[in-house]
N, CA and C atoms as a LAMMPS dump frame, in Angstrom:
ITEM: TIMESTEP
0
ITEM: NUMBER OF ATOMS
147
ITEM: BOX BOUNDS ff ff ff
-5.0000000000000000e+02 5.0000000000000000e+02
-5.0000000000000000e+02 5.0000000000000000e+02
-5.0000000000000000e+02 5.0000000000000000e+02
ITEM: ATOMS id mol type element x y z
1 1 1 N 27.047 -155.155 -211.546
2 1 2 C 27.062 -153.854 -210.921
3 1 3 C 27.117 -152.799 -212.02
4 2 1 N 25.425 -151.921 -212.193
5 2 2 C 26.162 -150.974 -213.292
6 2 3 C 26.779 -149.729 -212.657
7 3 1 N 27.662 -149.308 -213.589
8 3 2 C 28.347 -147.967 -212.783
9 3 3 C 27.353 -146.602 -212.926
10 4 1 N 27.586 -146.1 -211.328
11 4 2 C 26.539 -144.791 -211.074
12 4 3 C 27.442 -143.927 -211.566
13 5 1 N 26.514 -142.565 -212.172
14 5 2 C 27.204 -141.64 -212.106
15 5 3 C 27.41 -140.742 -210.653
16 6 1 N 28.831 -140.025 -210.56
17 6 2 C 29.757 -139.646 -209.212
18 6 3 C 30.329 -140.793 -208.519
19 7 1 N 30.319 -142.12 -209.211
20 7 2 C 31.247 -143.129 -208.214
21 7 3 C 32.657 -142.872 -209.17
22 8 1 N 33.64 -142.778 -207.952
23 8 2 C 34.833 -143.15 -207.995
24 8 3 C 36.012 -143.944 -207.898
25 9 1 N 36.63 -144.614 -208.472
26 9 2 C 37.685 -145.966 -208.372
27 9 3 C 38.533 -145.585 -208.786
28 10 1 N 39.395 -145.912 -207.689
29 10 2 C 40.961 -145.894 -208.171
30 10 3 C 41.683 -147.151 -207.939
31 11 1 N 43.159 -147.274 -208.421
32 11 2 C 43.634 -148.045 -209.244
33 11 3 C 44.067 -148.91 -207.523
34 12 1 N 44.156 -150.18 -208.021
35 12 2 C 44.738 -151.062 -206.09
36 12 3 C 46.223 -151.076 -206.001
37 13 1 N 47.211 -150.141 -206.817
38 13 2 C 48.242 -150.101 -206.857
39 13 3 C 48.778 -148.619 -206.487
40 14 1 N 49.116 -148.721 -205.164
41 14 2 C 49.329 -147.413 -204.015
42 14 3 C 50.51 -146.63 -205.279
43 15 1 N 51.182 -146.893 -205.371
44 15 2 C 52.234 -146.118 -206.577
45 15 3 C 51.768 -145.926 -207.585
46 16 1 N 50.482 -146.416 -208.458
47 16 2 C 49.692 -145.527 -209.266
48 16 3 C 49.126 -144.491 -208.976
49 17 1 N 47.999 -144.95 -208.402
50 17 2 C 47.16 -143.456 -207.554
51 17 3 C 46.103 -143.395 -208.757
52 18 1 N 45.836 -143.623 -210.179
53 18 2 C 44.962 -143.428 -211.223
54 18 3 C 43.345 -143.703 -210.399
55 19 1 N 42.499 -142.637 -210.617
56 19 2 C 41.162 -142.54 -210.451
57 19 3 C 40.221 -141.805 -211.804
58 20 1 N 39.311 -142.363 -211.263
59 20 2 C 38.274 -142.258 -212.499
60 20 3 C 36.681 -141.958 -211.811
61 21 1 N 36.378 -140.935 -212.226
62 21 2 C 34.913 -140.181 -211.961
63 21 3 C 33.901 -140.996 -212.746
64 22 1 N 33.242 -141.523 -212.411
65 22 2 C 31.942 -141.907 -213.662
66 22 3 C 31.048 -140.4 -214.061
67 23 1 N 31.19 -140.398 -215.319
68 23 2 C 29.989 -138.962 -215.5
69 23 3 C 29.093 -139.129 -216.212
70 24 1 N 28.962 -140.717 -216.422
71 24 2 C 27.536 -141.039 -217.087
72 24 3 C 27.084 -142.401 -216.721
73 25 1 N 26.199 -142.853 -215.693
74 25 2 C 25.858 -143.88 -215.464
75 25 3 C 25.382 -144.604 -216.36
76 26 1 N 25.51 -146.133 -215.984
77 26 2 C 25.158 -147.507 -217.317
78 26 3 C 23.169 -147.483 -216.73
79 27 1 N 22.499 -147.776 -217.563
80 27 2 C 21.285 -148.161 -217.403
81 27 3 C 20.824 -148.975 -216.488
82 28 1 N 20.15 -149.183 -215.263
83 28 2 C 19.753 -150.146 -214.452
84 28 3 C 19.725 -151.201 -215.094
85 29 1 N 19.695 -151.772 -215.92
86 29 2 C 19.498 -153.232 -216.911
87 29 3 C 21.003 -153.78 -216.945
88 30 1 N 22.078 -152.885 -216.69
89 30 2 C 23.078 -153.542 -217.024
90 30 3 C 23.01 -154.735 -215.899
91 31 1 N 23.796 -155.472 -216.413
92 31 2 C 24.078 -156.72 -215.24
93 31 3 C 25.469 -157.027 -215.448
94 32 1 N 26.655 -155.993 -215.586
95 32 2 C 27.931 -156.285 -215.792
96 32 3 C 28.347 -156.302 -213.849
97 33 1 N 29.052 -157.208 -213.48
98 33 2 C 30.039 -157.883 -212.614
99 33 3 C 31.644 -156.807 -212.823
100 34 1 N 31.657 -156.842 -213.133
101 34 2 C 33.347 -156.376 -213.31
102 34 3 C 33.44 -154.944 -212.483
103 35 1 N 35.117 -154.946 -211.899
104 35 2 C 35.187 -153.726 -211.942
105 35 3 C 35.863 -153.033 -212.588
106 36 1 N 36.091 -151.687 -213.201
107 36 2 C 37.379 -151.119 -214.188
108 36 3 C 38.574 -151.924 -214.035
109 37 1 N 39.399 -151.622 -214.961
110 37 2 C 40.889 -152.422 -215.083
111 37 3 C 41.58 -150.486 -215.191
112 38 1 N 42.565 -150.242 -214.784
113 38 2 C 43.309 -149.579 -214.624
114 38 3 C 44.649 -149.612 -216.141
115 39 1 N 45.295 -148.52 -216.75
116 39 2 C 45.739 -148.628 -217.728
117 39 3 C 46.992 -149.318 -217.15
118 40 1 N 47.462 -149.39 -216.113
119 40 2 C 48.584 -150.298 -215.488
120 40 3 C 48.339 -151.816 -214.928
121 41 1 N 46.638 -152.148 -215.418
122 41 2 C 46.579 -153.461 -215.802
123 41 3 C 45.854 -154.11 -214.089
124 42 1 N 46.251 -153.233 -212.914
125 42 2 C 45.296 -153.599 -212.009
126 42 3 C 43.961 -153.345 -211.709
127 43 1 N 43.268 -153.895 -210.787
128 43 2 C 41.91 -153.883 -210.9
129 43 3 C 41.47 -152.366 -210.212
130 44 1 N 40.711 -152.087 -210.288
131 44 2 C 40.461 -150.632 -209.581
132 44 3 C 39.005 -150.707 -209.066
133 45 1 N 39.051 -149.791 -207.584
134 45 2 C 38.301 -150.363 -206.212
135 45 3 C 37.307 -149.108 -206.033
136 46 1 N 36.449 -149.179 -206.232
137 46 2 C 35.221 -147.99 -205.511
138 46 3 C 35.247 -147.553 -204.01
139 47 1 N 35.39 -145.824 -204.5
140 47 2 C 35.858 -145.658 -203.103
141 47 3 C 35.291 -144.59 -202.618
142 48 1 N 34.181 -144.343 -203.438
143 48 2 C 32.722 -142.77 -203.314
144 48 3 C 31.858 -143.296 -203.616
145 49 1 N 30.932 -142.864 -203.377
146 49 2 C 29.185 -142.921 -204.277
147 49 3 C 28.61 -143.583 -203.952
């Protein structure tokens, strides 16, 4: 999944709350799987775009 630019993810830990704007999308070629890791170490969930 490459990341679009204007998608948003935030963190899966309700007492964090950490979100993140993409403001520069990866190239259609990417073929990365993953989603962000959050600086508190959980995974973080797309939730715009």
């Amino acid at each position: 999944m490459a990341f679009v630019e204007g998608e948003i993810y935030r963190c899966s830990d309700p007492t964090c709350g950490c979100e993140v704007t993409v403001t520069k999308g990866a190239p259609k070629s990417c073929s990365g799987t993953a989603n962000p890791t959050c600086c508190c170490g959980k995974e973080m969930t797309k939730i715009s775009g």
